[in-house]
DRENNU-365809 format. One record per residue (C-alpha): residue in three letters; x, y, z. Coordinates in steps of 0.1 Angstrom, whole numbers, plus 5000, padded with zeros to 4 digits. Layout:
BEGIN
AlaXYZ
...
REM end
This chain:
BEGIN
Unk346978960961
Unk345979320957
Unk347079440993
Unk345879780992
Unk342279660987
Unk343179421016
Unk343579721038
Unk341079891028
Unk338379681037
Unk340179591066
Unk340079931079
Unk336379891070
Unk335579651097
Unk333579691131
Unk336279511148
Unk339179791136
Unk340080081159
Unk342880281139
Unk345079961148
Unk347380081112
Unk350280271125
Unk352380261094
Unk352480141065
Unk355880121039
Unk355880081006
Unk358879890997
Unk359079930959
Unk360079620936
Unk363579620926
Unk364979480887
Unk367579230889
Unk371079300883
Unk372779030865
Unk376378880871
Unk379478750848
Unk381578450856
Unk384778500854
Unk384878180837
Unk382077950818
Unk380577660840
Unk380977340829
Unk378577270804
Unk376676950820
Unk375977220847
Unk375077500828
Unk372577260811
Unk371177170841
Unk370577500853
Unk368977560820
Unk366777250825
Unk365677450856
Unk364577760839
Unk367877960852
Unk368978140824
Unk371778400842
Unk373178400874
Unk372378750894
Unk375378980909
Unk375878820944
Unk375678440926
Unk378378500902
Unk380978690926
Unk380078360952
Unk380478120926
Unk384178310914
Unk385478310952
Unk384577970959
Unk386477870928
Unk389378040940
Unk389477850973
Unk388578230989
Unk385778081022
Unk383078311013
Unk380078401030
Unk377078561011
Unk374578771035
Unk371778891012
Unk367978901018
Unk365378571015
Unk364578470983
Unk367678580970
Unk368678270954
Unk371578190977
Unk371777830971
Unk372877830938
Unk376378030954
Unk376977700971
Unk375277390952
Unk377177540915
Unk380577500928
Unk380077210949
Unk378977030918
Unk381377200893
Unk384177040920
Unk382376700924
Unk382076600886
Unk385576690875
Unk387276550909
Unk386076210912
Unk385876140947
Unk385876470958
Unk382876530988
Unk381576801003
Unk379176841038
Unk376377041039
Unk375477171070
Unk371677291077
Unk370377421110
Unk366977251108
Unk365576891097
Unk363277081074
Unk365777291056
Unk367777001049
Unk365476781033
Unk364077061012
Unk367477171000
Unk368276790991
Unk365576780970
Unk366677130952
Unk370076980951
Unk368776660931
Unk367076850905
Unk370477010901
Unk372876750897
Unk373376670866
Unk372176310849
Unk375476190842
Unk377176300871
Unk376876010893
Unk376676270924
Unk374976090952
Unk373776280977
Unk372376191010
Unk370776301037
Unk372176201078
Unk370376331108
Unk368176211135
Unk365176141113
Unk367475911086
Unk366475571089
Unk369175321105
Unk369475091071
Unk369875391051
Unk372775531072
Unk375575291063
Unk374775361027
Unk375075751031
Unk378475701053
Unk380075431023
Unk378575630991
Unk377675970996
Unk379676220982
Unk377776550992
Unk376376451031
Unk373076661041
Unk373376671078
Unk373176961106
Unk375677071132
Unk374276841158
Unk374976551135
Unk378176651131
Unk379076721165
Unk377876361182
Unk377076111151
Unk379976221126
Unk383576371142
Unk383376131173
Unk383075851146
Unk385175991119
Unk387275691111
Unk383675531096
Unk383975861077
Unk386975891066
Unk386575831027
Unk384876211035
Unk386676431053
Unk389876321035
Unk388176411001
Unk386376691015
Unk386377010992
Unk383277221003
Unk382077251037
Unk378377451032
Unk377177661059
Unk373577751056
Unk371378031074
Unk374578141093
Unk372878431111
Unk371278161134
Unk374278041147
Unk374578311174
Unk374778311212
Unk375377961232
Unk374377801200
Unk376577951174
Unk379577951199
Unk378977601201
Unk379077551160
Unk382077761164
Unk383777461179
Unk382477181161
Unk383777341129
Unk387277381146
Unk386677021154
Unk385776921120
Unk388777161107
Unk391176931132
Unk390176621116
Unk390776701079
Unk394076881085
Unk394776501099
Unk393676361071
Unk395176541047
Unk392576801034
Unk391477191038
Unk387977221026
Unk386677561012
Unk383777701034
Unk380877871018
Unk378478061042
Unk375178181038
Unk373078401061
Unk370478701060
Unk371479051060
Unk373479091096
Unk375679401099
Unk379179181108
Unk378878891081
Unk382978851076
Unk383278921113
Unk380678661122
Unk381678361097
Unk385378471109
Unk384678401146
Unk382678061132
Unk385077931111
Unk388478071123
Unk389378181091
Unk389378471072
Unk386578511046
Unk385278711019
Unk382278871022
Unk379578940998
Unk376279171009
Unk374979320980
Unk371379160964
Unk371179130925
Unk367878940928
Unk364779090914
Unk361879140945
Unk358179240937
Unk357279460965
Unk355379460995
Unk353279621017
Unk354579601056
Unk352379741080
Unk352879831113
Unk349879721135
Unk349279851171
Unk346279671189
Unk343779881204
Unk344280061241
Unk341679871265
Unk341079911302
Unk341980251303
Unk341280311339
Unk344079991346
Unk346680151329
Unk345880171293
Unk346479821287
Unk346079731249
Unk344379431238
Unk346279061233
Unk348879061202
Unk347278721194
Unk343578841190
Unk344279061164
Unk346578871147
Unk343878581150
Unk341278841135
Unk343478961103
Unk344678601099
Unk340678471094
Unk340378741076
Unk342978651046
Unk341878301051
Unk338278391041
Unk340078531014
Unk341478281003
Unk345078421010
Unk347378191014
Unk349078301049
Unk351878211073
Unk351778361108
Unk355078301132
Unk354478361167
Unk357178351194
Unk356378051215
Unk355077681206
Unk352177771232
Unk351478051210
Unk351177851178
Unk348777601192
Unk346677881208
Unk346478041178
Unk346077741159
Unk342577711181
Unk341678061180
Unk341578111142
Unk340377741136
Unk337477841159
Unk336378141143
Unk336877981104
Unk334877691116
Unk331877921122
Unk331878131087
Unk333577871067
Unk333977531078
Unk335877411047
Unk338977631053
Unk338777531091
Unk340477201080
Unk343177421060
Unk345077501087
Unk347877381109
Unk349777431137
Unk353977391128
Unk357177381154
Unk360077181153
Unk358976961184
Unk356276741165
Unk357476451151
Unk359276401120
Unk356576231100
Unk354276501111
Unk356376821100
Unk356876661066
Unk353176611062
Unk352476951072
Unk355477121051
Unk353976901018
Unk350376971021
Unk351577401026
Unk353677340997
Unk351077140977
Unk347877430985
Unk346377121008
Unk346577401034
Unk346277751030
Unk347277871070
Unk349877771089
Unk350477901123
Unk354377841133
Unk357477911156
Unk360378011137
Unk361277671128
Unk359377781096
Unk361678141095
Unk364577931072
Unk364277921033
Unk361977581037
Unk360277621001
Unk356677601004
Unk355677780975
Unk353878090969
Unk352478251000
Unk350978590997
Unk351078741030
Unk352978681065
Unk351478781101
Unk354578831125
Unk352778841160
Unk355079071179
Unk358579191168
Unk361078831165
Unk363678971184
Unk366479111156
Unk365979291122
Unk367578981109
Unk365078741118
Unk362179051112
Unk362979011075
Unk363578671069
Unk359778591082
Unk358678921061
Unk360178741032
Unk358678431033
Unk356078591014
Unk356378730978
Unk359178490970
Unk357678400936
Unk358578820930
Unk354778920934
Unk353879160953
Unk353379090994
Unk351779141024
Unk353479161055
Unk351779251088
Unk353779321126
Unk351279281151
Unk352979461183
Unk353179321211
Unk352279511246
Unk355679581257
Unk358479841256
Unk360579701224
Unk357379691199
Unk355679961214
Unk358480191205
Unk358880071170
Unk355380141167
Unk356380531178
Unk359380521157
Unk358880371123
Unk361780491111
Unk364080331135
Unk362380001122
Unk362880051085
Unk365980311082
Unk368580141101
Unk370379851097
Unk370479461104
Unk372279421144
Unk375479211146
Unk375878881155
Unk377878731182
Unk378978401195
Unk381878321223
Unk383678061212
Unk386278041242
Unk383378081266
Unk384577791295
Unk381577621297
Unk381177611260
Unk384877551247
Unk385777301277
Unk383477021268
Unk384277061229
Unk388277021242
Unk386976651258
Unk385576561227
Unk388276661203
Unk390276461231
Unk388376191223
Unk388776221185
Unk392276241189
Unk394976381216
Unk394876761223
Unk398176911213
Unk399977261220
Unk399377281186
Unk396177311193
Unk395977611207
Unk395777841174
Unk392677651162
Unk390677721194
Unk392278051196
Unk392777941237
Unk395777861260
Unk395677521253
Unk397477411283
Unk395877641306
Unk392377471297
Unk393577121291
Unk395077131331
Unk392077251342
Unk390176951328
Unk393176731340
Unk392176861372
Unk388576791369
Unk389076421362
Unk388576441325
Unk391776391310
Unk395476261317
Unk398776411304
Unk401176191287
Unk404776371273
Unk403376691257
Unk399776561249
Unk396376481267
Unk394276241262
Unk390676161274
Unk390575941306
Unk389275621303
Unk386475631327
Unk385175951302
Unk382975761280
Unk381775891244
Unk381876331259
Unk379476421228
Unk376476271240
Unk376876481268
Unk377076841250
Unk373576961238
Unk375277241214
Unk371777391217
Unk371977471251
Unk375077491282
Unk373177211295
Unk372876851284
Unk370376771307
Unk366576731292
Unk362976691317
Unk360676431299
Unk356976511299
Unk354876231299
Unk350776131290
Unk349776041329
Unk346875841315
Unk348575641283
Unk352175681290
Unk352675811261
Unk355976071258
Unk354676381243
Unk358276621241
Unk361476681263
Unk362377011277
Unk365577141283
Unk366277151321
Unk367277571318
Unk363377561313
Unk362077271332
Unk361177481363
Unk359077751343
Unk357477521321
Unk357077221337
Unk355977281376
Unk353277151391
Unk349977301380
Unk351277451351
Unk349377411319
Unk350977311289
Unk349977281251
Unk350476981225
Unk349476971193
Unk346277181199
Unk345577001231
Unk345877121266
Unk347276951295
Unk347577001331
Unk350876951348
Unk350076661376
Unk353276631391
Unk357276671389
Unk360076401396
Unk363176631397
Unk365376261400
Unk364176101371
Unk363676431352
Unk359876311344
Unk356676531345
Unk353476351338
Unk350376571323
Unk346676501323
Unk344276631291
Unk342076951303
Unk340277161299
Unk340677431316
Unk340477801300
Unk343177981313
Unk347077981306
Unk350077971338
Unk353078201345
Unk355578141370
Unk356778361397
Unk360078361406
Unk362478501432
Unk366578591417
Unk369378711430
Unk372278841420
Unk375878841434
Unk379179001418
Unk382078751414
Unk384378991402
Unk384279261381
Unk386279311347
Unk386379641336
Unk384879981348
Unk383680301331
Unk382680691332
Unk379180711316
Unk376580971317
Unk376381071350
Unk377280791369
Unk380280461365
Unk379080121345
Unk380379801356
Unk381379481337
Unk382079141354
Unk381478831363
Unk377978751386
Unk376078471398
Unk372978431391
Unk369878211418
Unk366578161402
Unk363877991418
Unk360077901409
Unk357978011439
Unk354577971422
Unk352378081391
Unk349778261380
Unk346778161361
Unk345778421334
Unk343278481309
Unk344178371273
Unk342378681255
Unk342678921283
Unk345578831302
Unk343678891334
Unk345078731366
Unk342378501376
Unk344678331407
Unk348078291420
Unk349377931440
Unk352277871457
Unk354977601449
Unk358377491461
Unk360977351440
Unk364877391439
Unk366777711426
Unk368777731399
Unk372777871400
Unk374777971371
Unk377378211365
Unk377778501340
Unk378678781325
Unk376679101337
Unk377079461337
Unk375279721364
Unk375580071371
Unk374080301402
Unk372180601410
Unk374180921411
Unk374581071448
Unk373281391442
Unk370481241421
Unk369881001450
Unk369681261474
Unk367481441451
Unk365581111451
Unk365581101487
Unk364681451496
Unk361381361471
Unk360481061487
Unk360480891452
Unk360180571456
Unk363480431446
Unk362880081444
Unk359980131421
Unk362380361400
Unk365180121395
Unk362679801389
Unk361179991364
Unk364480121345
Unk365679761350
Unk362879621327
Unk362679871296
Unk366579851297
Unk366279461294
Unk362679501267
Unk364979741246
Unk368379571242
Unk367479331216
Unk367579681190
Unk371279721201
Unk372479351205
Unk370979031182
Unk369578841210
Unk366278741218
Unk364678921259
Unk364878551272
Unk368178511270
Unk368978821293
Unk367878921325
Unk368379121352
Unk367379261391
Unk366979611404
Unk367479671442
Unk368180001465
Unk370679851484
Unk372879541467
Unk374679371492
Unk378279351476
Unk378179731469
Unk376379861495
Unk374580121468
Unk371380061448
Unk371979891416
Unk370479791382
Unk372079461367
Unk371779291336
Unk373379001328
Unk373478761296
Unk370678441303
Unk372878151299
Unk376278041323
Unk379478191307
Unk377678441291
Unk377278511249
Unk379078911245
Unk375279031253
Unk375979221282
Unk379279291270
Unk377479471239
Unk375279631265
Unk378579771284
Unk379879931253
Unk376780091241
Unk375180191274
Unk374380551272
Unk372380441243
Unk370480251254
Unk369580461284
Unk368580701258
Unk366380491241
Unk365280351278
Unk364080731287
Unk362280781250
Unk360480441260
Unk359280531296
Unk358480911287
Unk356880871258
Unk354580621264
Unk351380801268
Unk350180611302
Unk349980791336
Unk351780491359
Unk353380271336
Unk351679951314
Unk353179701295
Unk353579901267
Unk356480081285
Unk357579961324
Unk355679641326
Unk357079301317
Unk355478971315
Unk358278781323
Unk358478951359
Unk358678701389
Unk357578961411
Unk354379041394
Unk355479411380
Unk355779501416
Unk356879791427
Unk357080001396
Unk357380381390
Unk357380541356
Unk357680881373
Unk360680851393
Unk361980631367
Unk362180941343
Unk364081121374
Unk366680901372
Unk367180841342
Unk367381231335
Unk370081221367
Unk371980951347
Unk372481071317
Unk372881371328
Unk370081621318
Unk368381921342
REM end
């Protein structure tokens, strides 16, 4: 597409209001090509010649050499870089000279796996005899005992793995003991509870093989993060090589920076809705015939905007109407590969999607991606960007801000977006209420040893007689072993979550089961009244049964969307480590957190106006964590005080762009962190600002948070003083996730104490 001309007439519209805040030309690049330090074996160079690959580019060769070498490797270059060739060449090099060799390939997604299985087949060569199959949920049952007695490269993902695979490993053991290549794919999204739950499953899988006689090679692939041997070090255990420069080619693209227009000026310049302009350039491209991918951040999101731009196509151009499709990981299996063929195939030309369409899924040439609000880490920024352009034409790529502090000051500061780098990753792999439950289940695969210790990088003995005490396992001479009352401990670890536990929603009128939600989230999606999406469809939340963990919907109607309110609280356990910063001392420790739903508020879609509030009661929720908080200053309180600023409205206010701007510093997404303001806290006696990571044990968020601090209070103040509103709006002090309805707030007094903090006049 010619994206210049795109913006042109965009900018030519009735609807546009100087909504362009930046746009950067990122030029196309030649490839650089690579050596091998040795040939491949010709059946394989053949078929990579079959395939139209005539040279293998920089990164791909030095991959392929380390793997070779036995070196575990992981290779952290852009999308579209061609980073499955650096795994699928030496696992098939390995495979056709050793005989019964195997390898596992590990893929975070359904989706991914299937389409790499079928890259993987065009591949292998003829001759080879290289069967490859794929084992996950979706597999059928008669098909599974054929991949566990003749596969020699498994497909499967890290859930797979964890509950259908290691707790059954003597069906698998023609695998693991031949296993040469253990392929990690997309490793940047295994961060927070969910990498630090990989983490153990590998050192599970690692425990296994050493049993059986063999020490795979690891190959890693991720997008550009700025700790790639760090991360795949803390995932595997292992030291690792680490490869981060791109020899691919890339053909350019536009990415535009797009702030929606201030409305409502006399409420607080509010701006309008990310998802109406996104829904407005999105019909546009369609019209165009421009084949388009938009991620949103929600799976409410991508149905609503699903409807919205259906809705407006079906009144200019009906045809394209039926070329577009919602997408999230939730539907069915039969329905995503319907969806993910008809994209690839040009059937449909839109696709509106959570990220479970971010990952290298090939769907064939798109020209232009909408990203409707920033996705949380450069990381992910760039690997939705680059689904776009990957046949190396040039792209469009549009960020649609959303109206809150992080995107609002990207949009102010372009160059913090495009001239720094990718965040770091991390994952807590000794985190108690991670690494405990993986100890039962490695119990179960065989008995924990001292031994055992360097592999989880834990006191062995320390956590094993903790679990002895719990009623979970039994000492007998110097091992443990899994009581027998303890029946099958991996199907009661979701590795996705540090909770097991899932709330089923359920068709009222057909009895139909529509999805499960995790029970972290049952409360705030799932309360009575609350309205809920499906496939396009709304439905009404009729009622809750917290002992059977069942809510039953009813189709509606109704035009408006629900957010809860909520009430938290926040207590210090005890407290790790302390600090000088600025102008005040920074606290890091342990903290329990008490949420609970109190009621909802029915909103607006379009405008996000509050059009009513009800009340409901239901039972808190109680985890611990890690947290970090830090107080006022005395003379800047007594400043405070002698002003009659109002401090409460201050600290809330700090409290939320501190939480709306971490994400820049630490790769985490603002739902998984959260935090409370108060003048007075009742274990210190002082006012206080917390923030503390969004899941029990904690992930190294707020730990990141400690060590960076008076950085992020800099880029805290920059938020709240240079927004341009008078009180505050979302753009800067507001946030939409607040139980207490934004109130109180003060964007004045915030600036006061901030200034006191770090110090200034």
């Amino acid at each position: 597409m010619n994206t210049g001309a795109f913006l042109d007439y965009v900018q030519s519209l009735p609807w546009y209001k100087e909504q362009i805040t930046h746009v950067e030309d990122i030029p196309p690049r030649e490839s650089t090509p690579g050596q091998l330090e040795r040939p491949l074996r010709p059946d394989v160079q053949a078929r990579l010649t079959e395939q139209g690959i005539t040279e293998l580019y920089s990164h791909q060769a030095q991959a392929i050499d380390a793997a070779r070498r036995g070196e575990h490797v992981i290779v952290a270059t852009p999308a579209a870089s061609g980073k499955s060739l650096c795994y699928n060449v030496p696992v098939l090099e390995a495979l056709t000279e050793g005989r019964s060799a195997t390898a596992i390939y590990l893929f975070p997604t359904k989706a991914l796996a299937q389409d790499q299985a079928a890259g993987l087949e065009r591949l292998t060569p003829e001759r080879a005899r290289l069967y490859s199959g794929v084992f996950d949920g979706d597999t059928p049952r008669e098909s599974r005992s054929q991949v566990r007695r003749n596969a020699r490269i498994v497909i499967t993902n890290p859930d797979m793995l964890h509950m259908g695979m290691l707790p059954n490993h003597r069906n698998w053991y023609r695998l693991f003991r031949n296993l040469r290549y253990v392929v990690i794919d997309e490793a940047h999204i295994y961060r927070g509870v969910f990498g630090s739950h990989v983490a153990n499953v590998i050192r599970r899988l690692r425990r296994l093989c050493a049993r059986f006689g063999a020490e795979p090679t690891f190959v890693l692939c991720s997008a550009t993060i700025a700790n790639p041997a760090e991360h795949a070090e803390r995932l595997l255990g292992l030291p690792v090589t680490a490869i981060e420069t791109d020899g691919a080619p890339y053909g350019g693209k536009d990415f535009v920076l797009w702030n929606p227009p201030q409305i409502d000026m006399d409420a607080g310049a509010k701006r309008r809705t990310t998802n109406t302009d996104a829904s407005l350039l999105m019909t546009e491209l369609l019209k165009r015939r421009v084949r388009t991918l938009t991620f949103v951040r929600s799976r409410r999101m991508a149905e609503l905007l699903f409807v919205y731009v259906r809705d407006q196509l079906k009144a200019v151009a009906p045809d394209l109407a039926k070329k577009l499709a919602p997408y999230r990981a939730s539907y069915l299996a039969e329905d995503r590969r319907k969806i993910e063929r008809d994209l690839f195939s040009g059937k449909l030309l839109g696709l509106t999607s959570t990220t479970a369409m971010e990952l290298g899924i090939d769907v064939g040439d798109l020209d232009a991606t909408i990203l409707t609000g920033y996705p949380g880490s450069f990381a992910s920024t760039w690997q939705q960007a680059g689904r776009s352009g990957r046949r190396g034409d040039r792209a469009l790529t549009v960020l649609v801000a959303q109206d809150d502090p992080l995107d609002q000051y990207l949009m102010r500061n372009p160059t913090m977006f495009f001239g720094r780098p990718s965040e770091a990753v991390r994952i807590s792999p000794t985190n108690p209420f991670v690494l405990r439950p993986h100890l039962m289940c490695a119990a179960y695969e065989a008995p924990l040893t001292p031994e055992d210790a360097d592999l989880f990088d834990t006191d062995i003995t320390v956590e094993a007689e903790q679990l002895v005490s719990d009623g979970a396992l039994h000492k007998s001479g110097d091992k443990w072993h899994l009581e027998p009352e303890v029946d099958f401990p991996a199907q009661s670890v979701n590795i996705r979550s540090t909770s097991s536990d899932f709330y089923t929603l359920v068709d009222r009128g057909s009895g139909a089961i529509l999805e499960t939600v995790q029970e972290a989230s049952a409360m705030m999606q799932l309360h009575p009244g609350a309205v809920y999406l499906h496939k396009g469809e709304t439905y009404l939340i009729a009622d809750l049964d917290l002992e059977t963990k069942v809510a039953r919907a009813i189709r509606s109607d109704v035009e408006y969307y629900t957010q809860p309110s909520d009430v938290t609280e926040t207590r210090i356990l005890q407290e790790f480590s302390e600090k000088q910063a600025g102008n005040t001392t920074v606290h890091l420790g342990e903290v329990n957190v008490t949420t609970t739903v109190t009621g909802f508020r029915r909103l607006s879609p379009l405008s996000g106006e509050v059009l009513g509030e009800e009340y409901v009661e239901l039972p808190p929720r109680k985890f611990n964590t890690v947290g970090l908080w830090f107080g006022v200053p005395r003379d800047v309180l007594r400043a405070a005080q002698a002003e009659k600023l109002d401090l409460a409205g201050a600290l809330h206010a700090i409290e939320h762009a501190a939480i709306g701007v971490l994400p820049l510093f630490a790769m985490c997404d603002r739902n998984d962190i959260g935090g409370i303001s108060t003048p007075l806290h009742p274990d210190t006696g002082r006012p206080q600002v917390f923030i503390h990571d969004g899941v029990p044990g904690g992930v190294g968020i707020a730990e990141h948070g400690y060590e960076i601090i008076v950085g992020l209070w800099k880029v805290t103040f920059d938020v709240i003083a240079g927004c341009a509103c008078e009180a505050g709006c979302p753009g800067c002090i507001h946030s939409p996730k607040c139980g207490s309805g934004n109130r109180p707030l003060d964007k004045v007094a915030a600036v006061t104490i901030l200034r006191g903090i770090l110090g200034q006049t």
